[in-house]
C-alpha positions as CSV (number, residue, x, y, z in Angstrom):
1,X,-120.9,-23.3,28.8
2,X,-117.9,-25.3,29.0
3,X,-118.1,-25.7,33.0
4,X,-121.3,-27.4,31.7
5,X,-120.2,-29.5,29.3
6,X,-117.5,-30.9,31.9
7,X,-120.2,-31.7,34.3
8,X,-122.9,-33.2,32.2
9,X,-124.2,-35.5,30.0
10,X,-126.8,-33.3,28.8
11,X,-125.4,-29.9,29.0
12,X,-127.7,-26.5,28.9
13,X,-127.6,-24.7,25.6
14,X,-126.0,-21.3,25.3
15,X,-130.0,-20.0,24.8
16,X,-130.6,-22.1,28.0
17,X,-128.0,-19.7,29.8
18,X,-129.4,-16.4,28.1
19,X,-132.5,-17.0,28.7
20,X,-131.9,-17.7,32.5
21,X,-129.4,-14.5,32.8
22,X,-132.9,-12.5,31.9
23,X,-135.2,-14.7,34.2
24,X,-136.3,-12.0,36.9
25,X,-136.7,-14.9,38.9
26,X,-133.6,-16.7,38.5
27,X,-130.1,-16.3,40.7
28,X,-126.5,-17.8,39.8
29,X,-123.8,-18.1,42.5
30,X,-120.6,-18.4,40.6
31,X,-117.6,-19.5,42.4
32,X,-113.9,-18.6,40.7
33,X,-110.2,-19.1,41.3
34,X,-107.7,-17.4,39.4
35,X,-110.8,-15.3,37.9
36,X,-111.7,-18.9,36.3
37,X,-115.2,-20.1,36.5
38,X,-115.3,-23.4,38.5
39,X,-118.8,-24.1,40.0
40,X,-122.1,-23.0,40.0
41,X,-125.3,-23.2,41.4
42,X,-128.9,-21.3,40.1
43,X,-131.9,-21.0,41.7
44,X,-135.5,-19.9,41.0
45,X,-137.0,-17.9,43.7
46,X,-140.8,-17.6,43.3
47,X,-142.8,-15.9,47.0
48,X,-141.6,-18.8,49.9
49,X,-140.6,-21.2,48.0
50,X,-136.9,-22.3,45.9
51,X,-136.1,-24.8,42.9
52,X,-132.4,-25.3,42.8
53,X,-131.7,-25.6,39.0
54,X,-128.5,-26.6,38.8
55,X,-125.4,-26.9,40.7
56,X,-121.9,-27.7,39.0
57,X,-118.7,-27.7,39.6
58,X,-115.8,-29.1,37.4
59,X,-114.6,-32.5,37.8
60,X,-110.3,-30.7,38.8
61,X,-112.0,-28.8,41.5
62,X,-114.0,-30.9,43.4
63,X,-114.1,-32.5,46.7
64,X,-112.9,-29.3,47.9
65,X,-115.8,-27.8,49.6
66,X,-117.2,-26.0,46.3
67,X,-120.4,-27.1,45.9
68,X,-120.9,-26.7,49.9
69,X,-120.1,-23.3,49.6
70,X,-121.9,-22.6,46.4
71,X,-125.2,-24.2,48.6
72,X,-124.6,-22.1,51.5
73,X,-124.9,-19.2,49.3
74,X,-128.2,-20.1,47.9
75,X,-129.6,-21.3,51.3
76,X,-128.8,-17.8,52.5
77,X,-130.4,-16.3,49.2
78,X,-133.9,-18.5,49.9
79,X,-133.4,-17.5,53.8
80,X,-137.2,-16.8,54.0
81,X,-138.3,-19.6,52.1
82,X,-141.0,-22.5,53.4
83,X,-138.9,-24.8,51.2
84,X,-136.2,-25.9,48.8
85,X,-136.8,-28.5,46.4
86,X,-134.5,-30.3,43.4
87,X,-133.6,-33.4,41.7
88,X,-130.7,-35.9,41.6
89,X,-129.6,-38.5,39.6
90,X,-130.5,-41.4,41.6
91,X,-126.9,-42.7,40.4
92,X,-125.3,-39.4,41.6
93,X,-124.4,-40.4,45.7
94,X,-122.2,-37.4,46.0
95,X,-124.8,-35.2,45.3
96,X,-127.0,-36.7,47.6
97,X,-124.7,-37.0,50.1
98,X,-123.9,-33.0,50.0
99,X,-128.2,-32.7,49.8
100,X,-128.2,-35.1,52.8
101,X,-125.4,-32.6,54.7
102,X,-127.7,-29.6,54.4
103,X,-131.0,-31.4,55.7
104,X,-132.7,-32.0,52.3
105,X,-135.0,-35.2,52.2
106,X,-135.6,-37.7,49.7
107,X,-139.5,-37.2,49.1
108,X,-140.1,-38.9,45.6
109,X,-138.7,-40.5,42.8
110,X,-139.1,-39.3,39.0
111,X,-139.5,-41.7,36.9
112,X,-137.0,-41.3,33.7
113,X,-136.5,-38.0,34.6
114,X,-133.0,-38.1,32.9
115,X,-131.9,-39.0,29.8
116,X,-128.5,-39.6,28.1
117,X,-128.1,-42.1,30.1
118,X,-132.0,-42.6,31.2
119,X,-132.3,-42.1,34.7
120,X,-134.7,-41.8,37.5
121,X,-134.7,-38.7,39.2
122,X,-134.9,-38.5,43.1
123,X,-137.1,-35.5,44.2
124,X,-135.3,-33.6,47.5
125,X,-136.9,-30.8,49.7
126,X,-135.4,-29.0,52.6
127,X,-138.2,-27.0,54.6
128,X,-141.7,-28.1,54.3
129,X,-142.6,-31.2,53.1
């Protein structure tokens, strides 16, 4: 997607997307002005427990409470689970921060988790640790 190609380094690949829009277990929040795409968040939902997949939001719209409300969504969506779990750039503090807001906590670290640049991950879980 383009949203994704203005938010990463790595960017999913249009199969990437297809294949998630037929995952039984996968949700996407989208969040639009103008009927223009500018943010999203996905999540896998599997019995109690979430993996936040992704969460995006292009670079002209943010810092305006976007990705908060994209999160709020999917907290409300995984409502009933034990936990949440995802990773971070360990470069990315705006991320964390936002993770941070909604009570997620730093539980790990994955080592060269990203690439293009190669990065550690940092592994987050709200819920049960």
């Amino acid at each position: 997607s383009l949203l994704d190609k203005e938010c990463f380094n790595v960017p999913w690949s249009e199969q990437s997307f297809l294949e998630e829009a037929n995952n039984p277990i996968a949700t996407y929040f989208l969040a639009k002005i103008d009927e223009k795409i500018v943010g999203y968040c996905g999540v896998w939902l599997v019995a109690d427990e979430g993996q936040i997949t992704n969460i995006a939001v292009h670079p002209e719209y943010r810092r305006k409470n976007i990705a908060s409300a994209l999160l709020k969504e999917v907290m409300n969506h995984c409502k009933d689970a034990r936990k949440i779990i995802l990773e971070v750039r360990e470069s990315n503090a705006p991320a964390i921060c936002l993770y941070e807001k909604f009570a997620f906590k730093k539980v790990g670290i994955r080592k060269n988790f990203y690439h293009s640049p190669q990065e550690n991950g940092i592994t987050m879980i709200w819920g049960e640790i």
